[in-house]
CHARMM internal coordinates of N, CA and C (Angstrom, degrees):
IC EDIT
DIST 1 N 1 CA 1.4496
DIST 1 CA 1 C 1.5403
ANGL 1 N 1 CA 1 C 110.44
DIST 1 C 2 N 1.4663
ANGL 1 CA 1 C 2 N 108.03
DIHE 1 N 1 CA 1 C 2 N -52.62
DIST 2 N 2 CA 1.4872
ANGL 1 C 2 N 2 CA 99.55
DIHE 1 CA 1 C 2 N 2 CA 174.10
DIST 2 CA 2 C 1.5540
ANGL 2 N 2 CA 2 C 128.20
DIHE 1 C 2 N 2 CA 2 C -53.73
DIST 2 C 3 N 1.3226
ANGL 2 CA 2 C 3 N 106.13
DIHE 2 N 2 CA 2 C 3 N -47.52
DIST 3 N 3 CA 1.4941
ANGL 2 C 3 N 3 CA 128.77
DIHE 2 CA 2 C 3 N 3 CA -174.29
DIST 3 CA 3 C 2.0399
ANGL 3 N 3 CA 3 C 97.86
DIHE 2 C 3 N 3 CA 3 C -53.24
DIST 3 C 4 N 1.0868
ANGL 3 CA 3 C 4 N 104.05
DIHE 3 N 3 CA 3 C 4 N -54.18
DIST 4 N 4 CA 1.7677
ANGL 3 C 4 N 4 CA 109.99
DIHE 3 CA 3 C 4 N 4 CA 169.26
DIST 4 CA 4 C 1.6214
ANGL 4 N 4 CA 4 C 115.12
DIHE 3 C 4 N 4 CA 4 C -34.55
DIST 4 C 5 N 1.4390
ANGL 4 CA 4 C 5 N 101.84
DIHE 4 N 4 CA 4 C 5 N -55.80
DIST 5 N 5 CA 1.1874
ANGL 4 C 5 N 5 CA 109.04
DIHE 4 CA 4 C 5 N 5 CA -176.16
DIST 5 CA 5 C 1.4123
ANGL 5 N 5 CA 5 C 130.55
DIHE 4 C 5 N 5 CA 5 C -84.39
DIST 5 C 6 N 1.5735
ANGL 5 CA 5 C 6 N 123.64
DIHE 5 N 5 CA 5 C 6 N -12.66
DIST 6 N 6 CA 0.7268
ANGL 5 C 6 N 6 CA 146.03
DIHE 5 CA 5 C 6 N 6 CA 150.28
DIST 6 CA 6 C 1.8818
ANGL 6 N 6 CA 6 C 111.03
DIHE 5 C 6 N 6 CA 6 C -61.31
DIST 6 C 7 N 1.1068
ANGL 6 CA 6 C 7 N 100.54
DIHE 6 N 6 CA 6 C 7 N -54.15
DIST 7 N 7 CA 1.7777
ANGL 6 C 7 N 7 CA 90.77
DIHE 6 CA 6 C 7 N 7 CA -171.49
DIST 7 CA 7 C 1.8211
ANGL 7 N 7 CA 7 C 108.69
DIHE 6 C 7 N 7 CA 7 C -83.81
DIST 7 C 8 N 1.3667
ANGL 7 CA 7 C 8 N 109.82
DIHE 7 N 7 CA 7 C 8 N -23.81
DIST 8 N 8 CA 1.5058
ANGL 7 C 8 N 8 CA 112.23
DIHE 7 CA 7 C 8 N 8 CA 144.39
DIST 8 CA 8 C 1.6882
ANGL 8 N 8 CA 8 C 145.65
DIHE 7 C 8 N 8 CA 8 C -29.77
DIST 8 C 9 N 1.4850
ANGL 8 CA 8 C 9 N 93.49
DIHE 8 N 8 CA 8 C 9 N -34.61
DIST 9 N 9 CA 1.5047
ANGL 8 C 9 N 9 CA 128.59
DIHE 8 CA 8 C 9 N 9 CA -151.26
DIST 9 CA 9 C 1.6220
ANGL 9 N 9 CA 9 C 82.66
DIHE 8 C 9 N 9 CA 9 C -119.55
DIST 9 C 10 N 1.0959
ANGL 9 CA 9 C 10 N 150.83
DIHE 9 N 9 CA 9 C 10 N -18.84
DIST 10 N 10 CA 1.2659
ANGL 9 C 10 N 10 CA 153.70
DIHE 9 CA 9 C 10 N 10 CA 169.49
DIST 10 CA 10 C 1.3384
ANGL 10 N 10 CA 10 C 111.86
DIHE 9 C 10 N 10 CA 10 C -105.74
DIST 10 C 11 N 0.6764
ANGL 10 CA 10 C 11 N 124.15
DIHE 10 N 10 CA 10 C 11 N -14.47
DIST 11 N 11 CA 2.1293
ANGL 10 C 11 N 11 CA 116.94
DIHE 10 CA 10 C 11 N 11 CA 177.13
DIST 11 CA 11 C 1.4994
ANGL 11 N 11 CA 11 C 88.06
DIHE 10 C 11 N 11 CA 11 C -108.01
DIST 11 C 12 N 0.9983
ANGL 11 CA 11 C 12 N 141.63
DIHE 11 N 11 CA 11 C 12 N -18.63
DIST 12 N 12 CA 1.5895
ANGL 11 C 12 N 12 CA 139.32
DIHE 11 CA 11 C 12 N 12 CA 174.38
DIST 12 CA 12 C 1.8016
ANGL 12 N 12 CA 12 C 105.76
DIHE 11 C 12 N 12 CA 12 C -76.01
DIST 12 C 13 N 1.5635
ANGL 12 CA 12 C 13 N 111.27
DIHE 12 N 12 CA 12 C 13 N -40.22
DIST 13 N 13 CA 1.0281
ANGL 12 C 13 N 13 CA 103.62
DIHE 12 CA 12 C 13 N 13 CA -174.12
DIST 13 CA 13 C 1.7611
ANGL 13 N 13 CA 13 C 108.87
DIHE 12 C 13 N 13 CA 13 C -102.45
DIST 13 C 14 N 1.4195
ANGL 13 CA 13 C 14 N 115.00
DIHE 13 N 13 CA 13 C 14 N 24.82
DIST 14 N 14 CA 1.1037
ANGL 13 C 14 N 14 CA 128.98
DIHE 13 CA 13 C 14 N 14 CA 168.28
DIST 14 CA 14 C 1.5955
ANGL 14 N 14 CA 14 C 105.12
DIHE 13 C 14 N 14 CA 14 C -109.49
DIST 14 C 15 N 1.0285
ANGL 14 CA 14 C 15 N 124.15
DIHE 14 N 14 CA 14 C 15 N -20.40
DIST 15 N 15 CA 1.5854
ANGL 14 C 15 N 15 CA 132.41
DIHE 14 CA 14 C 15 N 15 CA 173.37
DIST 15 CA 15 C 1.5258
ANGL 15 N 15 CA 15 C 83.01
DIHE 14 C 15 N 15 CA 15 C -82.84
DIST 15 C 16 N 1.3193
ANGL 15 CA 15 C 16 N 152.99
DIHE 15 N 15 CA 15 C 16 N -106.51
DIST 16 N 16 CA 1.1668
ANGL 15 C 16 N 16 CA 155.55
DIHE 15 CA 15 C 16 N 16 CA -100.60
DIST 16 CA 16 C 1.2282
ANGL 16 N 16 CA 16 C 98.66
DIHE 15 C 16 N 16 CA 16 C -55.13
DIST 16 C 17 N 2.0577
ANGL 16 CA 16 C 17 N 102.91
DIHE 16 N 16 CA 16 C 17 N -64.14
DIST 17 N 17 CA 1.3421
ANGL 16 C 17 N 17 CA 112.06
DIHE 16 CA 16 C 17 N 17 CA 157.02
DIST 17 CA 17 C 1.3156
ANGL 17 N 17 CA 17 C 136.00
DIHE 16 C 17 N 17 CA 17 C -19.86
DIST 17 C 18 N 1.1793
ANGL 17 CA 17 C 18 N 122.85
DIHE 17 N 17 CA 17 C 18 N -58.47
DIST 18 N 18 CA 1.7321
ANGL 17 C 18 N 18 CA 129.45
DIHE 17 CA 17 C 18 N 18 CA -174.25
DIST 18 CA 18 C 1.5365
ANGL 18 N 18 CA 18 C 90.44
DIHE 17 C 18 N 18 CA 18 C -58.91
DIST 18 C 19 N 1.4578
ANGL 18 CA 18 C 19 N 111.60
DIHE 18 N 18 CA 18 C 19 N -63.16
DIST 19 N 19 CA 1.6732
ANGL 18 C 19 N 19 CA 114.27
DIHE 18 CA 18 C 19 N 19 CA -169.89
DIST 19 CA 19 C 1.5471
ANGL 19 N 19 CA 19 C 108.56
DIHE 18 C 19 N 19 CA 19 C -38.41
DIST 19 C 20 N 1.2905
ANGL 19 CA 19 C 20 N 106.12
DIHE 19 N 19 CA 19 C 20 N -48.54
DIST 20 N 20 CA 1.7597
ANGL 19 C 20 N 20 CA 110.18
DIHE 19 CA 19 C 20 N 20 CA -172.94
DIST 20 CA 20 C 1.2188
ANGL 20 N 20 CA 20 C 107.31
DIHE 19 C 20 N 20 CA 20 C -54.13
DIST 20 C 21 N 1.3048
ANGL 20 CA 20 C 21 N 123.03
DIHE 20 N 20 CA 20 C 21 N -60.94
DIST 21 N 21 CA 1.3261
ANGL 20 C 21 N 21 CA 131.88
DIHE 20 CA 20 C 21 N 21 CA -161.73
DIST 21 CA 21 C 1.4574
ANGL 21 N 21 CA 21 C 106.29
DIHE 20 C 21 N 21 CA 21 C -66.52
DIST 21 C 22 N 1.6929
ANGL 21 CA 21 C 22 N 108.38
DIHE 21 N 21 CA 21 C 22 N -27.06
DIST 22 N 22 CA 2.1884
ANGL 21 C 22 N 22 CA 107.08
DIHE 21 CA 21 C 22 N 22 CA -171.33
DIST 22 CA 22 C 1.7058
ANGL 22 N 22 CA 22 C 75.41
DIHE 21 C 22 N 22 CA 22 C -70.16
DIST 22 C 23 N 1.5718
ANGL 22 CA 22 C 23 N 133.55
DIHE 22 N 22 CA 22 C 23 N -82.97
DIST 23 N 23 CA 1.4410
ANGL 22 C 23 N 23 CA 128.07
DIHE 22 CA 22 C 23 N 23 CA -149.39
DIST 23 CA 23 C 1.7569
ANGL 23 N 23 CA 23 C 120.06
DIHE 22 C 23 N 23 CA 23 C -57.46
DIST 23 C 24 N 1.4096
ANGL 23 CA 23 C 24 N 105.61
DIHE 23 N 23 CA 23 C 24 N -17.80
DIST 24 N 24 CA 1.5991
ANGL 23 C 24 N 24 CA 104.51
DIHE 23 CA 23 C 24 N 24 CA 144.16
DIST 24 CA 24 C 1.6935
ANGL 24 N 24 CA 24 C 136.37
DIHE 23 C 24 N 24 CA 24 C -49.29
DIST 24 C 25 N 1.6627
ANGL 24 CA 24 C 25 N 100.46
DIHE 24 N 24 CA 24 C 25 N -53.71
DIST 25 N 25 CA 1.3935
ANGL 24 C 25 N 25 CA 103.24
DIHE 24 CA 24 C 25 N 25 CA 179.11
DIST 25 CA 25 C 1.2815
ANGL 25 N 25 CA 25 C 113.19
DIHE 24 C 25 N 25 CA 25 C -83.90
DIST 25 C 26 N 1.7059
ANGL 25 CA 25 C 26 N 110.37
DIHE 25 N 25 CA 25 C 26 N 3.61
DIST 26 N 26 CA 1.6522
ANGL 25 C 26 N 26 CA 105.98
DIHE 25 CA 25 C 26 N 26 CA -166.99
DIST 26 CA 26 C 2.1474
ANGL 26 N 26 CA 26 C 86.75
DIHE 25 C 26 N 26 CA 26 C -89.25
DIST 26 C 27 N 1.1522
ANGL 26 CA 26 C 27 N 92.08
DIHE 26 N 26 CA 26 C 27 N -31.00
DIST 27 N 27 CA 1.8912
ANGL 26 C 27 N 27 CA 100.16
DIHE 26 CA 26 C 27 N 27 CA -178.78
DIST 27 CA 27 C 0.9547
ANGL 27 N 27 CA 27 C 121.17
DIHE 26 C 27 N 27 CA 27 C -51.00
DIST 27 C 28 N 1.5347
ANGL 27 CA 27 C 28 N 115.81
DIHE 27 N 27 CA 27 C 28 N -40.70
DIST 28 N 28 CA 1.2076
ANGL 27 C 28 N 28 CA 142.81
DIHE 27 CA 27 C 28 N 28 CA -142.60
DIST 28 CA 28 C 1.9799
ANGL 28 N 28 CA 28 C 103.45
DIHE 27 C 28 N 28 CA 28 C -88.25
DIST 28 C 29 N 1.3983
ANGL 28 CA 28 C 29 N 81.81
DIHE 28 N 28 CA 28 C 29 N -44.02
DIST 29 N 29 CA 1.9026
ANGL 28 C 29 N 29 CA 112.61
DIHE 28 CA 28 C 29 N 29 CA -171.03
DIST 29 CA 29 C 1.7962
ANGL 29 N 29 CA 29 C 96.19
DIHE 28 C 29 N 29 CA 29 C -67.00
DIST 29 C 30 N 1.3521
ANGL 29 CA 29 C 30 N 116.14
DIHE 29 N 29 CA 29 C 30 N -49.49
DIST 30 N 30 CA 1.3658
ANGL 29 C 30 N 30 CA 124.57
DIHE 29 CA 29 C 30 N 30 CA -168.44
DIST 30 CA 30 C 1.8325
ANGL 30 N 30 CA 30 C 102.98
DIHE 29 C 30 N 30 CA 30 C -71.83
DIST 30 C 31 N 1.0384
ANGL 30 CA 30 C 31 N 117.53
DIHE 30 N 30 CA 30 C 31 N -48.27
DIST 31 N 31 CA 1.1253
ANGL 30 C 31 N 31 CA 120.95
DIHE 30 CA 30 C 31 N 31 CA 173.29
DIST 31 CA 31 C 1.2624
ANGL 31 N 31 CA 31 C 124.53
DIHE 30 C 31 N 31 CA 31 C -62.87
DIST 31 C 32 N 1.3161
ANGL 31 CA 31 C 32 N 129.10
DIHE 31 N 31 CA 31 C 32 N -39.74
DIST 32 N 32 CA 1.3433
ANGL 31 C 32 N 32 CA 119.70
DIHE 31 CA 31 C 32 N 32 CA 146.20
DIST 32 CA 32 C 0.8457
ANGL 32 N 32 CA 32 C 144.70
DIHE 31 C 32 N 32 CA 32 C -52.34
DIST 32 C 33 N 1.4573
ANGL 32 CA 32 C 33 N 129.59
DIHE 32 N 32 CA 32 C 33 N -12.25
DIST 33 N 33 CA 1.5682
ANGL 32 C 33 N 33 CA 156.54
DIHE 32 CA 32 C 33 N 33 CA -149.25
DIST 33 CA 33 C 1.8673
ANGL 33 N 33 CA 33 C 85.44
DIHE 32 C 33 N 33 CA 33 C -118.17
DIST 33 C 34 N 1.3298
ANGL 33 CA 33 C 34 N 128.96
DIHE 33 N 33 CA 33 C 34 N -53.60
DIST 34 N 34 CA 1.2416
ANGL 33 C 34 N 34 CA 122.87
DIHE 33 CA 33 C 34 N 34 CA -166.44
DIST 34 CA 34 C 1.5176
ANGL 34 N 34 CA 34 C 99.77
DIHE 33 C 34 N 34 CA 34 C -83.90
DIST 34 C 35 N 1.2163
ANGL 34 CA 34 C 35 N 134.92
DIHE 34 N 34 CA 34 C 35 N -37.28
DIST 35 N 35 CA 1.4264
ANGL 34 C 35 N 35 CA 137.58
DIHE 34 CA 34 C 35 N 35 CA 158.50
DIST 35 CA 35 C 1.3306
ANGL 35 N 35 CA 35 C 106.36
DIHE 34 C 35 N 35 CA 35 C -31.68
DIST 35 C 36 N 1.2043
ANGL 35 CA 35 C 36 N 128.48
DIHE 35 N 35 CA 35 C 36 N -79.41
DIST 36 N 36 CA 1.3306
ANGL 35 C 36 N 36 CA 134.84
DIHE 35 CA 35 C 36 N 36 CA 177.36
DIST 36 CA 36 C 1.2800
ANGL 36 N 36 CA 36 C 118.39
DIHE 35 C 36 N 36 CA 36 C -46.23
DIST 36 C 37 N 1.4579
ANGL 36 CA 36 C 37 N 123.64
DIHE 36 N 36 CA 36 C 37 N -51.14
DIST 37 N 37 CA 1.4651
ANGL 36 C 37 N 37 CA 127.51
DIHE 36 CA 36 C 37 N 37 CA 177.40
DIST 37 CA 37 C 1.8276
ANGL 37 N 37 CA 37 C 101.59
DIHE 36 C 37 N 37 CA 37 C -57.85
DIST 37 C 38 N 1.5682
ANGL 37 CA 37 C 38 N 137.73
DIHE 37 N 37 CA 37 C 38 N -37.82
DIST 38 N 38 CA 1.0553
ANGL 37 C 38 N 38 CA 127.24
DIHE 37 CA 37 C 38 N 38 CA -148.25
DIST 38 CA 38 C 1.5956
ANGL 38 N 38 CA 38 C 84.61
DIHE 37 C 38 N 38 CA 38 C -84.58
DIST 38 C 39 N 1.4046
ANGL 38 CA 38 C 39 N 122.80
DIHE 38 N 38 CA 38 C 39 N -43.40
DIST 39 N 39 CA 1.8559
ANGL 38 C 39 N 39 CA 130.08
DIHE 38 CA 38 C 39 N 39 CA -168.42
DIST 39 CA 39 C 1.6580
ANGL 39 N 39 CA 39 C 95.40
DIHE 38 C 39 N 39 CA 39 C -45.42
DIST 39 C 40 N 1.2938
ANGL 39 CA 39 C 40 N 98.96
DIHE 39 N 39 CA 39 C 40 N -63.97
DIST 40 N 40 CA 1.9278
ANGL 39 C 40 N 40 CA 111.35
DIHE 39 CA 39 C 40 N 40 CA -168.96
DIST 40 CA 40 C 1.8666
ANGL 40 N 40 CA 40 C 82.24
DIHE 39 C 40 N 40 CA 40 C -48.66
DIST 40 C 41 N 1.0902
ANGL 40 CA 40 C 41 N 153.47
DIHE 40 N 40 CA 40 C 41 N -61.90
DIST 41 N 41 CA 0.9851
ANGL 40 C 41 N 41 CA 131.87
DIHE 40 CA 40 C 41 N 41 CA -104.32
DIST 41 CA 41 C 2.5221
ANGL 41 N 41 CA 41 C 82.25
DIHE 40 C 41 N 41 CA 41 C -120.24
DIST 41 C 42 N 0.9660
ANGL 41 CA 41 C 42 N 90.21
DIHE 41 N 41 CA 41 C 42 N -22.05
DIST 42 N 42 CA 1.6385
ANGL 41 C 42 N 42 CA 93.00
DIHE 41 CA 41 C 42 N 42 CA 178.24
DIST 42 CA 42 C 2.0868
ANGL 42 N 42 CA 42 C 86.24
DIHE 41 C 42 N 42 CA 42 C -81.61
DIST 42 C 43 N 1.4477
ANGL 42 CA 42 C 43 N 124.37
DIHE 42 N 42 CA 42 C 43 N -59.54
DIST 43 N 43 CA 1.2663
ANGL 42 C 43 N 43 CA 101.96
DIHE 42 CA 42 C 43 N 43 CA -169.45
DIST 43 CA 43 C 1.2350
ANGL 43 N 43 CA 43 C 120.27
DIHE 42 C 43 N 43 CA 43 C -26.09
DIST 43 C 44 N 1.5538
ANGL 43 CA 43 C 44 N 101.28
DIHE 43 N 43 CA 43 C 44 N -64.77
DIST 44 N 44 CA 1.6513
ANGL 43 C 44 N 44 CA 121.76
DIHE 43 CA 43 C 44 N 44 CA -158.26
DIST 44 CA 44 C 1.3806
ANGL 44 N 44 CA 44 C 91.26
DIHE 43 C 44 N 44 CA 44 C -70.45
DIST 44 C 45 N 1.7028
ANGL 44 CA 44 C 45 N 166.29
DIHE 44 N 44 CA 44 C 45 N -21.12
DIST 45 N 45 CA 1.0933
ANGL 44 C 45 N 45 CA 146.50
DIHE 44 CA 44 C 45 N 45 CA 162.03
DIST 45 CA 45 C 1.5549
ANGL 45 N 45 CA 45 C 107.17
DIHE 44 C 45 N 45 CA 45 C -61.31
DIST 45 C 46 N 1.6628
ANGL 45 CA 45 C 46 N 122.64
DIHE 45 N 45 CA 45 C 46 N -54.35
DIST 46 N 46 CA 1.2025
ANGL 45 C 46 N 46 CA 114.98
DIHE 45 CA 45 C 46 N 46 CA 167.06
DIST 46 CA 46 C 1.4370
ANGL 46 N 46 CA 46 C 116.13
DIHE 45 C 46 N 46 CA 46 C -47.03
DIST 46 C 47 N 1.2884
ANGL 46 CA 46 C 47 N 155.40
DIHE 46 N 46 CA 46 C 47 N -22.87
DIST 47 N 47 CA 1.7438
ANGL 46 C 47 N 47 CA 131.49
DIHE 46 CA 46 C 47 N 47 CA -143.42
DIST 47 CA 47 C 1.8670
ANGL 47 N 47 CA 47 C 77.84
DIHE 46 C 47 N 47 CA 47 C -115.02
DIST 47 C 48 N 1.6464
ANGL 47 CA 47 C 48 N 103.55
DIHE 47 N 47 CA 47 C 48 N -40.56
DIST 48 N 48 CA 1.8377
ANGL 47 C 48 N 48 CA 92.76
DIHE 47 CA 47 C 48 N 48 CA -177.81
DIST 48 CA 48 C 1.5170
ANGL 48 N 48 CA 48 C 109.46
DIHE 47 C 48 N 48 CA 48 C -60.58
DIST 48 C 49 N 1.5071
ANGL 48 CA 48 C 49 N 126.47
DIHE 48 N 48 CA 48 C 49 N -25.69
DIST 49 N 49 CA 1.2197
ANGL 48 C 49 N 49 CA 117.06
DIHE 48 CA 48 C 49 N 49 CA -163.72
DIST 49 CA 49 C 1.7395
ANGL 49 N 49 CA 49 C 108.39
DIHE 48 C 49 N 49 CA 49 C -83.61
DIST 49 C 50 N 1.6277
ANGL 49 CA 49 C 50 N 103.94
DIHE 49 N 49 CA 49 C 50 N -25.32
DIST 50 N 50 CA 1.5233
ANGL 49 C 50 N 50 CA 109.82
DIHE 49 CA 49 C 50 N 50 CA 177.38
DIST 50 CA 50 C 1.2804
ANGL 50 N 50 CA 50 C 127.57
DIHE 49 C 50 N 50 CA 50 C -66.91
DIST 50 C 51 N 1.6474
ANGL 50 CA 50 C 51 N 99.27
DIHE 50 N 50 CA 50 C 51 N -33.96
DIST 51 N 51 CA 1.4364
ANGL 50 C 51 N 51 CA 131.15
DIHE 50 CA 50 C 51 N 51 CA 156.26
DIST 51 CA 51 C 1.5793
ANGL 51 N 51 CA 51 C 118.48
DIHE 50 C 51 N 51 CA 51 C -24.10
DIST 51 C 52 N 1.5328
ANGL 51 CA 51 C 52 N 97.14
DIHE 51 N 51 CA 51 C 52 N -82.21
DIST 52 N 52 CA 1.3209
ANGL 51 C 52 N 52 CA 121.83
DIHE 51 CA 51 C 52 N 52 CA 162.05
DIST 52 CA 52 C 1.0184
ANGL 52 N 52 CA 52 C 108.34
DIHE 51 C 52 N 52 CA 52 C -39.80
DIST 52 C 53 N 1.3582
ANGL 52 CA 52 C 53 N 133.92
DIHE 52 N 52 CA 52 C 53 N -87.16
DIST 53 N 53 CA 1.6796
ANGL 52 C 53 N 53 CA 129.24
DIHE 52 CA 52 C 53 N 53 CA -168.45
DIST 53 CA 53 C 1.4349
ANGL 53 N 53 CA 53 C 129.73
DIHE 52 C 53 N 53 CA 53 C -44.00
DIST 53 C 54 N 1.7093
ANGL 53 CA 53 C 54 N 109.40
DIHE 53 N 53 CA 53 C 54 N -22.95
DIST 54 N 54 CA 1.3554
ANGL 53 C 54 N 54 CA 112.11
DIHE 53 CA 53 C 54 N 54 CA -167.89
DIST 54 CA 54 C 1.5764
ANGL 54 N 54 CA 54 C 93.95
DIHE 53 C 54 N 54 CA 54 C -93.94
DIST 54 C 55 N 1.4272
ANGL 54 CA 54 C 55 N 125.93
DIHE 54 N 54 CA 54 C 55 N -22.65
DIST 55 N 55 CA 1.4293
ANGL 54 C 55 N 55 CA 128.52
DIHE 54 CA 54 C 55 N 55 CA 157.69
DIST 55 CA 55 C 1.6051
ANGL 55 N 55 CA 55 C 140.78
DIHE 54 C 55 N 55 CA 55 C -36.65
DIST 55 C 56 N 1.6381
ANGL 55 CA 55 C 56 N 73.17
DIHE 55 N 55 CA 55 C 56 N -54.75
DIST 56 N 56 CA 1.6224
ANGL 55 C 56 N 56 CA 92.86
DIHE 55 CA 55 C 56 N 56 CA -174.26
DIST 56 CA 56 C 1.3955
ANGL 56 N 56 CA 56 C 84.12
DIHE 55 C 56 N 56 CA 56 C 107.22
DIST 56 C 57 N 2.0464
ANGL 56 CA 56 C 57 N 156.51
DIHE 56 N 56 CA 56 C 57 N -93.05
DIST 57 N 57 CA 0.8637
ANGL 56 C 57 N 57 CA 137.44
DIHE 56 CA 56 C 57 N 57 CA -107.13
DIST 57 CA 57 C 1.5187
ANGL 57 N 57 CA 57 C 123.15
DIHE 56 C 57 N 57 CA 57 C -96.86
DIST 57 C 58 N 1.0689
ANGL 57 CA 57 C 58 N 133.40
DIHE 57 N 57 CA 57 C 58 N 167.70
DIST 58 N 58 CA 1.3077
ANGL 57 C 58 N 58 CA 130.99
DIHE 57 CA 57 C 58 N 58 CA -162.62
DIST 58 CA 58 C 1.5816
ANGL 58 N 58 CA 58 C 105.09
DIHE 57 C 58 N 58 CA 58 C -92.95
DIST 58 C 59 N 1.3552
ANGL 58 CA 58 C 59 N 134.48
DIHE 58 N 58 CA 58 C 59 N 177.47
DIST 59 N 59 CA 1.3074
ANGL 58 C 59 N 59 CA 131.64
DIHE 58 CA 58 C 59 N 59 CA -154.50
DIST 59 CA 59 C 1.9205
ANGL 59 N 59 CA 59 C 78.03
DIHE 58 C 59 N 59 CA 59 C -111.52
DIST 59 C 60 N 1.7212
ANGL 59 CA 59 C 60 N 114.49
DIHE 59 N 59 CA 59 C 60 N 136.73
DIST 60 N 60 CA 1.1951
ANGL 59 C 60 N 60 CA 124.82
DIHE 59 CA 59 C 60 N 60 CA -176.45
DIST 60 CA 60 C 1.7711
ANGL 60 N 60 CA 60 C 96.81
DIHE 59 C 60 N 60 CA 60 C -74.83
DIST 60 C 61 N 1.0169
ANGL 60 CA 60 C 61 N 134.30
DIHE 60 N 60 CA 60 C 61 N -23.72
DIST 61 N 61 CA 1.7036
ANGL 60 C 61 N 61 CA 137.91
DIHE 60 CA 60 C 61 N 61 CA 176.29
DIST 61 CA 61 C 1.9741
ANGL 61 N 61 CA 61 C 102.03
DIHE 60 C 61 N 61 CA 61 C -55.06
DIST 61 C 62 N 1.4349
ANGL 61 CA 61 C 62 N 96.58
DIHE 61 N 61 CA 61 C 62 N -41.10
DIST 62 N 62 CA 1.3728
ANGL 61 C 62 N 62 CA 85.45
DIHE 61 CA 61 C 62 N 62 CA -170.90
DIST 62 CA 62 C 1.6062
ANGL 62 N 62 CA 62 C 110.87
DIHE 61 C 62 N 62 CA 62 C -82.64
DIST 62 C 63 N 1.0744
ANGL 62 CA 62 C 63 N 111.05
DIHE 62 N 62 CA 62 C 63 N -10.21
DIST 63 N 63 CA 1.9504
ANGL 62 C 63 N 63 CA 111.45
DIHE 62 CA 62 C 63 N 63 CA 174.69
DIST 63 CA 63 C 1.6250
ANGL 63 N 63 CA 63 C 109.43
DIHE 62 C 63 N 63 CA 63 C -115.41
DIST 63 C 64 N 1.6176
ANGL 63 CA 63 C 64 N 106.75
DIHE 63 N 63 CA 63 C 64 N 20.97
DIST 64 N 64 CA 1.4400
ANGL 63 C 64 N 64 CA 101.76
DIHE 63 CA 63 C 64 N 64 CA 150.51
DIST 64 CA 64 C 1.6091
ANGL 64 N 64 CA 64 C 113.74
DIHE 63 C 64 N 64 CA 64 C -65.91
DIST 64 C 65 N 1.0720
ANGL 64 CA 64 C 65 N 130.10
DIHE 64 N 64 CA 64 C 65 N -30.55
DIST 65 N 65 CA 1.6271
ANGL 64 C 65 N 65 CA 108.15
DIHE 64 CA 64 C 65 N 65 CA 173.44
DIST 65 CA 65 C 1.4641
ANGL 65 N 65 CA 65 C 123.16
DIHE 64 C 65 N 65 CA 65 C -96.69
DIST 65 C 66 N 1.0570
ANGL 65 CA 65 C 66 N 108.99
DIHE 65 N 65 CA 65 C 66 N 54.82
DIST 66 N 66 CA 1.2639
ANGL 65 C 66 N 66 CA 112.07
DIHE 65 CA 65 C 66 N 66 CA 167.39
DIST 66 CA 66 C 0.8863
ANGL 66 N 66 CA 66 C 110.69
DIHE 65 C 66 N 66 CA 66 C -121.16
END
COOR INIT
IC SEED 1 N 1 CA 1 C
IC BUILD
């Protein structure tokens, strides 16, 4: 009876484990994915802003409120 509960009490805490570790790499996956999405998204502000500067003109978004 003990021995049951004991190896019960161990494949449970070998599941918990596995679980921890899947919603770790699931973190892990998302965060890289938004890492990457923020880089793509700083390039393309840099190449529009070089854009702009080597122009001379200002971006029409920023004198929508006027």
């Amino acid at each position: 009876m003990q021995e049951e509960l004991e190896r019960k009490k161990a494949e449970y805490g070998e599941k918990m484990r596995n679980k921890i570790c899947l919603v770790h790499k699931e973190a892990e996956e998302k965060r890289a994915m938004v890492e990457a999405k923020r880089g793509e998204e700083v390039l393309k502000a840099e190449e529009i802003a070089a854009k702009h500067r080597a122009t001379g003109t200002t971006p029409k978004k920023l004198l929508g409120c006027f």
